[in-house]
MMTF fields as JSON, N, C-alpha, C and O atoms, coordinates in Angstrom:
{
  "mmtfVersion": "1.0.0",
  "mmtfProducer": "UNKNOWN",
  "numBonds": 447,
  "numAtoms": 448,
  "numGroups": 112,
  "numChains": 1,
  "numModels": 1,
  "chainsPerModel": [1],
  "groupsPerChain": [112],
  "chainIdList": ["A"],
  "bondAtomList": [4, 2, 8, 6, 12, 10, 16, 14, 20, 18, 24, 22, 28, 26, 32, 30, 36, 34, 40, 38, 44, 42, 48, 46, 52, 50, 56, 54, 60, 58, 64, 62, 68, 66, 72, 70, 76, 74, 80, 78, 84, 82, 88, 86, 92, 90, 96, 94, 100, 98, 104, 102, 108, 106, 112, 110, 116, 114, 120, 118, 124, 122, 128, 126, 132, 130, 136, 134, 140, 138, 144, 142, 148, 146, 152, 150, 156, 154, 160, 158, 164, 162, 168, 166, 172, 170, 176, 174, 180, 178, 184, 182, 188, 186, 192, 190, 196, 194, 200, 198, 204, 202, 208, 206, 212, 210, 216, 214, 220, 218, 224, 222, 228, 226, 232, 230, 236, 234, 240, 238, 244, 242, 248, 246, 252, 250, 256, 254, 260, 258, 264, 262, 268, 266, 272, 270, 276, 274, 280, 278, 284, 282, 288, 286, 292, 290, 296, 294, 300, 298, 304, 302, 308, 306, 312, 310, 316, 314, 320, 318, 324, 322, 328, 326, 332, 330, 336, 334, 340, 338, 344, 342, 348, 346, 352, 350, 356, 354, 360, 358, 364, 362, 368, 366, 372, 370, 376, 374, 380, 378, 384, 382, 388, 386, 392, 390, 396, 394, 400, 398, 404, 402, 408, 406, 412, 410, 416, 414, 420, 418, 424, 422, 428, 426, 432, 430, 436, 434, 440, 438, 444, 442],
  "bondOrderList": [1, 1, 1, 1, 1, 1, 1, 1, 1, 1, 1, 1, 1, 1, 1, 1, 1, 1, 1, 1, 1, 1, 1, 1, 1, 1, 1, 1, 1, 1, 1, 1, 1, 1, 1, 1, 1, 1, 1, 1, 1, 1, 1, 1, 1, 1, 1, 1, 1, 1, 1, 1, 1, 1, 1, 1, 1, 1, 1, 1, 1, 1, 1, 1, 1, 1, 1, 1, 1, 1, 1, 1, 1, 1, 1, 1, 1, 1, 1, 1, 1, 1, 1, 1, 1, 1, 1, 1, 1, 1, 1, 1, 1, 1, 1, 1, 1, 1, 1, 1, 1, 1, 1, 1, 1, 1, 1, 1, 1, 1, 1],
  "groupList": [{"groupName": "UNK", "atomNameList": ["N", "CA", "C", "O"], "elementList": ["N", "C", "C", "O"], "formalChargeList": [0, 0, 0, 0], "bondAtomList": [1, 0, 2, 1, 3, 2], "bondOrderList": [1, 1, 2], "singleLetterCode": "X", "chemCompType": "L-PEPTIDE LINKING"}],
  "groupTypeList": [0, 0, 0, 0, 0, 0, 0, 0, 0, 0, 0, 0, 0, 0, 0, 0, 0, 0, 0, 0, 0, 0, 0, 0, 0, 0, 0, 0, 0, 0, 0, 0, 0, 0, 0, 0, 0, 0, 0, 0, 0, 0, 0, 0, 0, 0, 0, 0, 0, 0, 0, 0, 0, 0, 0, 0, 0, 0, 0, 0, 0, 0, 0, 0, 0, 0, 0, 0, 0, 0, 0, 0, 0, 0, 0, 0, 0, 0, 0, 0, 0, 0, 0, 0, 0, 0, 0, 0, 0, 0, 0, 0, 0, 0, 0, 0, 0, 0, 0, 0, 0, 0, 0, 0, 0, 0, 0, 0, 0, 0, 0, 0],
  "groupIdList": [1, 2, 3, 4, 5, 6, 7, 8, 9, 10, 11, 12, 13, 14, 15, 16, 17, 18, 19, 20, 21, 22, 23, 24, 25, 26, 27, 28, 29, 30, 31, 32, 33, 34, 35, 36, 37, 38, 39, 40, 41, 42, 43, 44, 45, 46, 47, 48, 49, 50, 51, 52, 53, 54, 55, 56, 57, 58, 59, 60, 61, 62, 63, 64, 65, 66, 67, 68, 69, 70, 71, 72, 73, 74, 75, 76, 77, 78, 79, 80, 81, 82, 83, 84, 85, 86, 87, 88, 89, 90, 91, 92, 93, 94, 95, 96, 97, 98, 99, 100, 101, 102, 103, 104, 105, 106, 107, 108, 109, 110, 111, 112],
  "secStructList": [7, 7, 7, 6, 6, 6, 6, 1, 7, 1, 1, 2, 2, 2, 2, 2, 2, 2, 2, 2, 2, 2, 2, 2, 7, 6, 6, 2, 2, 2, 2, 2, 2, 2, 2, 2, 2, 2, 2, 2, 2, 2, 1, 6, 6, 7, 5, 7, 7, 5, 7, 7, 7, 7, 1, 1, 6, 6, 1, 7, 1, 3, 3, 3, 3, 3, 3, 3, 7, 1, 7, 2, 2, 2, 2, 2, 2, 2, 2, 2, 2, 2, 2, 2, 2, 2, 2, 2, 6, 1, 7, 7, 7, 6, 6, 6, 3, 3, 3, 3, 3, 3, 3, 7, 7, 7, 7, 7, 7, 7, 7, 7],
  "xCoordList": [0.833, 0.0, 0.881, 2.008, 0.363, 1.203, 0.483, -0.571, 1.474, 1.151, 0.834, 1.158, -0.034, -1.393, -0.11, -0.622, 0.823, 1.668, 1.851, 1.491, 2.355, 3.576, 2.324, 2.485, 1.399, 0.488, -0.284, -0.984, 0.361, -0.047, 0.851, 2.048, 0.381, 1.174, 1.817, 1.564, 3.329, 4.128, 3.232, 2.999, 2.759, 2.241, 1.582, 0.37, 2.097, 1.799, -0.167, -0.837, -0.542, -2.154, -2.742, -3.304, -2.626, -3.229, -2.821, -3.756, -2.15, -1.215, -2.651, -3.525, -2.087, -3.076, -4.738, -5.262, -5.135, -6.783, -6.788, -7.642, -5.956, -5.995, -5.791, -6.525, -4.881, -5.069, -5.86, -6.269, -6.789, -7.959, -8.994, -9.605, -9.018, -10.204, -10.302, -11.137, -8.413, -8.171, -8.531, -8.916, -8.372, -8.728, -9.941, -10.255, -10.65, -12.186, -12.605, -13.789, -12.228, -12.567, -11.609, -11.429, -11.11, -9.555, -10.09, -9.392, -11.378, -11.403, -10.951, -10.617, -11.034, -10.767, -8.897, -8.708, -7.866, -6.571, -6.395, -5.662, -7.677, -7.429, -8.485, -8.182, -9.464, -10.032, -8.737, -8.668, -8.222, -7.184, -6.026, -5.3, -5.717, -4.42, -4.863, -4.235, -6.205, -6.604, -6.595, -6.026, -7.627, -7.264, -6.521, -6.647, -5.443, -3.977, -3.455, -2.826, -3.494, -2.88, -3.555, -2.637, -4.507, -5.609, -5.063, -4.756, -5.122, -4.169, -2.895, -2.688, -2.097, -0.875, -0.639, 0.307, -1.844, -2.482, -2.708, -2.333, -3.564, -4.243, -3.383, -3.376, -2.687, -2.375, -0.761, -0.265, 0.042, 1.703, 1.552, 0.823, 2.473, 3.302, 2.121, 2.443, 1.01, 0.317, 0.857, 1.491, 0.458, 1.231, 0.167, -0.729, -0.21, -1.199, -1.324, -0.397, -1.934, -1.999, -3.507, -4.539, -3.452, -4.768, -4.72, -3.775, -5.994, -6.495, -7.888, -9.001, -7.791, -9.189, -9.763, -10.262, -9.965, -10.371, -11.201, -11.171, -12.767, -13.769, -14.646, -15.067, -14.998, -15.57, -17.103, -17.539, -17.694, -18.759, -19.5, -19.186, -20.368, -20.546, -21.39, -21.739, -21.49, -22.097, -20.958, -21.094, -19.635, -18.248, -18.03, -18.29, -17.462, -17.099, -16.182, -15.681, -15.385, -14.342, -12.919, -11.964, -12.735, -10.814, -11.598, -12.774, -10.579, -10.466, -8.581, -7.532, -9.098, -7.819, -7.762, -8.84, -6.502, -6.001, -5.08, -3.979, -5.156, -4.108, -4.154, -5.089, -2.818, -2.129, -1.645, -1.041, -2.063, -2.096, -1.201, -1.75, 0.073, 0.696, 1.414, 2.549, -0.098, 0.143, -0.445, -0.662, -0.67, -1.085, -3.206, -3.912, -3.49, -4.932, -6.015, -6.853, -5.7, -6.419, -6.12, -6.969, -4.783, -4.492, -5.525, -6.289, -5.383, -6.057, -7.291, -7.88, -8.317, -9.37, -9.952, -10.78, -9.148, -9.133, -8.942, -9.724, -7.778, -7.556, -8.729, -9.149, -9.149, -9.75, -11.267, -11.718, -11.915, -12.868, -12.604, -13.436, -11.522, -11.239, -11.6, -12.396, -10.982, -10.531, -11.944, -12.14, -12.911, -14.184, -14.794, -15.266, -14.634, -15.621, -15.463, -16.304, -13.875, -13.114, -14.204, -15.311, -13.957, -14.663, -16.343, -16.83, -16.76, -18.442, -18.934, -20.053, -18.045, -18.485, -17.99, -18.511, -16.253, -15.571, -14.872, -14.492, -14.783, -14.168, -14.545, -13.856, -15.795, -16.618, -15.968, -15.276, -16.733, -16.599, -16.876, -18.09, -16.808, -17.21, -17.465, -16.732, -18.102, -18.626, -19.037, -18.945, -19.368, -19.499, -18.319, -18.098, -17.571, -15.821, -15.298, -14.716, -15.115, -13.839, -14.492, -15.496, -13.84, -13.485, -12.387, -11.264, -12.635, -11.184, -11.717, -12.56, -10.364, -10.463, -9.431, -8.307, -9.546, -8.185, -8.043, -9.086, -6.68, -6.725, -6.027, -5.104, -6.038, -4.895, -4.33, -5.039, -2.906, -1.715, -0.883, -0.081, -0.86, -0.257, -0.038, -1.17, 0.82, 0.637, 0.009, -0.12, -0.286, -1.051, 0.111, 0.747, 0.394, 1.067, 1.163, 0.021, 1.939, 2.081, 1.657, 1.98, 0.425, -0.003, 1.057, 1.986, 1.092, 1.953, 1.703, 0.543, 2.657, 2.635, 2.509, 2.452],
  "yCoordList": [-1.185, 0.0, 1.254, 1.289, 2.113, 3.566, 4.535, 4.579, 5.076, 6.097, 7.315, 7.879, 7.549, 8.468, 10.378, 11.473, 10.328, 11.336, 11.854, 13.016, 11.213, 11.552, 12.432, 13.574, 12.324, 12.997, 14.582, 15.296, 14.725, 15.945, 17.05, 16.764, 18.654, 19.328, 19.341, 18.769, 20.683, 20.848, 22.367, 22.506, 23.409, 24.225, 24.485, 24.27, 24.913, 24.645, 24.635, 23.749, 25.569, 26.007, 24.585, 23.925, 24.0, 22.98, 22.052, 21.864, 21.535, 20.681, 20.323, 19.465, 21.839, 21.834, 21.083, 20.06, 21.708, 21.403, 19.675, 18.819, 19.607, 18.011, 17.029, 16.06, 17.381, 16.449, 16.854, 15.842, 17.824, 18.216, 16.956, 16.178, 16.956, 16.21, 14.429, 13.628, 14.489, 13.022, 12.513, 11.36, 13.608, 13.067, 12.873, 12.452, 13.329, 13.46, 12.992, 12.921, 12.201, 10.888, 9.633, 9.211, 9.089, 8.088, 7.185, 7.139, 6.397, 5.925, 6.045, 5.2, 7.343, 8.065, 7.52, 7.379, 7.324, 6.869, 5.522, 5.419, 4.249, 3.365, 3.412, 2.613, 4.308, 4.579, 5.463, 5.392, 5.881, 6.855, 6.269, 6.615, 5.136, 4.001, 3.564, 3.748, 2.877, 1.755, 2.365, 1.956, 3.658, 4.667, 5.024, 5.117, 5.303, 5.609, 4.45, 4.491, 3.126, 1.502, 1.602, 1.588, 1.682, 1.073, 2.73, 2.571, 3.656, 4.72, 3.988, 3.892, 3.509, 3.242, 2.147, 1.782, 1.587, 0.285, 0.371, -0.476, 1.819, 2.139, 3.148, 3.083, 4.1, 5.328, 5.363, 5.182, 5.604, 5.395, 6.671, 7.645, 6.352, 7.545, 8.836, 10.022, 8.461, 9.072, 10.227, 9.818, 11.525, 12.907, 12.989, 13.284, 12.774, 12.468, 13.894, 14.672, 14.172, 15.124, 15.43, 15.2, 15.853, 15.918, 16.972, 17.191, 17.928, 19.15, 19.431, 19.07, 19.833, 19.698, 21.006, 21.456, 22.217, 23.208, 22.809, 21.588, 23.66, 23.293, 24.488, 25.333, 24.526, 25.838, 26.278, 27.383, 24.965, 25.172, 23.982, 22.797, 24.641, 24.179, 22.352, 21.605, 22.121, 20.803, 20.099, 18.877, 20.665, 19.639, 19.003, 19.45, 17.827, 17.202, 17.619, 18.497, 17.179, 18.066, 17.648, 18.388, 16.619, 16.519, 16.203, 16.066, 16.198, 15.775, 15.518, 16.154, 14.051, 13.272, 14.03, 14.445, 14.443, 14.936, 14.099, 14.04, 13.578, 12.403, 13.152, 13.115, 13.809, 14.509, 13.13, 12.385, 12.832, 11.961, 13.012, 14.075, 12.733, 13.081, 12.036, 11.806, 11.47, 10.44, 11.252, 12.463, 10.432, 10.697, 10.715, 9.841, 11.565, 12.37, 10.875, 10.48, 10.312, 9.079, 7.748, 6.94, 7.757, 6.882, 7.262, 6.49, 8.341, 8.934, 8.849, 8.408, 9.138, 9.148, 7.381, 6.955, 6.762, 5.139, 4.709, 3.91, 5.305, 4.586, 5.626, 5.097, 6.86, 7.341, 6.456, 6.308, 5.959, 5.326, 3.635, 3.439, 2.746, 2.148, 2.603, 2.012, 3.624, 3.981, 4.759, 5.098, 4.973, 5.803, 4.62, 4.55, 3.495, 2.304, 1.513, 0.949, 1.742, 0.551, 2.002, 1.575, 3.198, 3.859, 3.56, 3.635, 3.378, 3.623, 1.858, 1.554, 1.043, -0.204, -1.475, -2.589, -0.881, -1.773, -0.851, -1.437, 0.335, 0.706, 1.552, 2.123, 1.343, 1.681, 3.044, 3.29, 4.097, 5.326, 6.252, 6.067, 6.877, 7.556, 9.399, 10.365, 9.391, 10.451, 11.528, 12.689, 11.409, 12.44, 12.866, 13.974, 11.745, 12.791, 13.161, 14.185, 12.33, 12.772, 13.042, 12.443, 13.919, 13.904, 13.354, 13.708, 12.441, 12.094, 12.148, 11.706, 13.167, 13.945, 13.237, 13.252, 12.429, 11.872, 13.403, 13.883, 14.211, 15.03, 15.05, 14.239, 15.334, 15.025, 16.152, 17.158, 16.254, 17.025, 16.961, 17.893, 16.169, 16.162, 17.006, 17.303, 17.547, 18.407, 17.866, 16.672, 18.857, 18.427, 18.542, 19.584, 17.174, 16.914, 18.401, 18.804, 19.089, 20.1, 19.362, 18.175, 20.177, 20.245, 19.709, 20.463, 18.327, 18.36, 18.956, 19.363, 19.292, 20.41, 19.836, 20.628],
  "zCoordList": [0.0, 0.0, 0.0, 0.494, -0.503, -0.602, 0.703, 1.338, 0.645, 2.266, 1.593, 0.548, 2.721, 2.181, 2.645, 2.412, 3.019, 3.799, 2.568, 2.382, 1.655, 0.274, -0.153, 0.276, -0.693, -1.249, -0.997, -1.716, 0.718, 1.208, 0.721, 0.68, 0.223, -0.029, 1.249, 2.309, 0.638, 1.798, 2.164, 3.365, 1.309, 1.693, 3.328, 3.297, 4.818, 5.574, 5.72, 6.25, 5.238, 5.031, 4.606, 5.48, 3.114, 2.842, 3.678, 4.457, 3.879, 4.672, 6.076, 6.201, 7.09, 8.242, 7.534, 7.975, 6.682, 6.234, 5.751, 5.983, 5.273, 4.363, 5.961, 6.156, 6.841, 8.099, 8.494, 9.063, 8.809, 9.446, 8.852, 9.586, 7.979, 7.12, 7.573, 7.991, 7.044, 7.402, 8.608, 8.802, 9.643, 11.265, 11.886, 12.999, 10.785, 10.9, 10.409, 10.737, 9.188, 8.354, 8.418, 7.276, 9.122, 9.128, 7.945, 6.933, 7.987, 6.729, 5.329, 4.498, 5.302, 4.071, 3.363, 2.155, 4.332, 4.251, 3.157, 2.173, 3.935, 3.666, 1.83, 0.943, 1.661, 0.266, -0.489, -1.716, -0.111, -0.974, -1.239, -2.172, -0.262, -0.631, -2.042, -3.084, -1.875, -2.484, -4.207, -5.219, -3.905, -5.235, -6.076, -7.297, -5.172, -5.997, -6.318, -7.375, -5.635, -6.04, -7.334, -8.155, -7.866, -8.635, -10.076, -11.257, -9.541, -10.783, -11.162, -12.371, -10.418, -10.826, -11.513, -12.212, -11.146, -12.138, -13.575, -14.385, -13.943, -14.684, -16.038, -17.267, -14.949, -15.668, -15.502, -14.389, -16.649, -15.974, -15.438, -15.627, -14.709, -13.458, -13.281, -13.356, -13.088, -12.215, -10.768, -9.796, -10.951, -10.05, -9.581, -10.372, -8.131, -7.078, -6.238, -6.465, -5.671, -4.519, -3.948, -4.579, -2.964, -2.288, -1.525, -0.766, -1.68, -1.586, -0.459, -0.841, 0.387, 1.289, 0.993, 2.024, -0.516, -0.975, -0.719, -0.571, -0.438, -0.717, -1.198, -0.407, -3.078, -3.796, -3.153, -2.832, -3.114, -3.005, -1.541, -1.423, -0.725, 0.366, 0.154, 1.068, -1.272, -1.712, -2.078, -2.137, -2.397, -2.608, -0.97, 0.147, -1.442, -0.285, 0.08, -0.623, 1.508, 2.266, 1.54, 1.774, 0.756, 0.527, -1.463, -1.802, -2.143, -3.376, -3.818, -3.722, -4.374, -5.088, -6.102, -6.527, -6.799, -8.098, -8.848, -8.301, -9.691, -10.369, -12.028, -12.827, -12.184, -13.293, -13.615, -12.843, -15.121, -16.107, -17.196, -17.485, -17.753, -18.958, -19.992, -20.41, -20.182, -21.356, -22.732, -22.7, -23.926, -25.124, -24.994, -24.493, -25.416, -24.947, -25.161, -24.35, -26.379, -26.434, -25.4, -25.02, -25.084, -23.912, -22.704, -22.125, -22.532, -21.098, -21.386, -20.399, -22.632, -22.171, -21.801, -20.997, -22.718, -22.605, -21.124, -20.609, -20.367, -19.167, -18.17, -17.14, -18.455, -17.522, -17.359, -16.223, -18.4, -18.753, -17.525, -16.639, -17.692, -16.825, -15.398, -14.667, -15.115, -13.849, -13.332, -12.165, -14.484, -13.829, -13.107, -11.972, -14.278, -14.222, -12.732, -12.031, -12.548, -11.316, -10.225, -9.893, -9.85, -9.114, -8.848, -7.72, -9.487, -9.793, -9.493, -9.078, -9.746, -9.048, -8.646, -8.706, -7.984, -7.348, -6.023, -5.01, -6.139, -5.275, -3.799, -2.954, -3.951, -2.757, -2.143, -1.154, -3.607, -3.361, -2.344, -2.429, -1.679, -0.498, -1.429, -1.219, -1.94, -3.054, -1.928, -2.328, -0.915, 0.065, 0.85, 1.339, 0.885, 1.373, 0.99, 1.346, -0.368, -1.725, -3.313, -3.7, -4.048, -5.267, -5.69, -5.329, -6.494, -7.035, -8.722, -9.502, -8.588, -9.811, -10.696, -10.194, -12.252, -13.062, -13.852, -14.296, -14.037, -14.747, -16.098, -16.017, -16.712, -18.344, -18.12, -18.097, -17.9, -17.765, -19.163, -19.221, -20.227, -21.005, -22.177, -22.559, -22.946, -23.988, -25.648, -25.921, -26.504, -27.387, -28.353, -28.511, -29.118, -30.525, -31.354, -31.574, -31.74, -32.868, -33.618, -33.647, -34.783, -36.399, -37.121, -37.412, -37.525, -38.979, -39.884, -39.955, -41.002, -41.546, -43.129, -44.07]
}
């Protein structure tokens, strides 16, 4: 299992809020291991981090971020996996977390 620590910014502000959340949800550790096992499964070298922002008072209190910089058709292919493994193997907790897959990758220059 991967430790849920590596993933916290160093920013002291987020930092304080993201353990705030965790301590108030401990469950949440052992869903966010399992999450990121199951990205690293899915998506190469997946850039993880976790954010306890919250825009709007209907977002839940933490959200997963997984920066994907593969090729745009890879990602939407593996994000499709990785929605599917969420929605009915991974016993989402949709009221604590967002876990967000993001495409970080750049777009091919126009051949000419």
């Amino acid at each position: 299992m991967v430790a849920v620590a590596q993933f916290i910014p160093n920013d002291p502000e987020i930092e304080a809020s993201v353990l705030a959340v965790l301590r108030e949800h401990p469950e949440l550790r052992v869903f966010i291991q399992g999450a990121v096992q199951k990205a690293n499964e899915i998506f190469p070298e997946p850039r993880v981090a976790l954010d306890a922002m919250r825009y709007e008072d209907i977002d839940p209190p933490m959200r997963l971020l997984l920066y994907v910089s593969e090729s745009l058709i890879a990602f939407d292919r593996h994000y499709h996996s990785y929605a599917r493994w969420l929605a009915y193997e991974a016993g989402y907790p949709q009221e604590l977390i967002s876990v967000m897959p993001l495409w970080s990758g750049s777009p091919k220059p126009n051949s000419a």
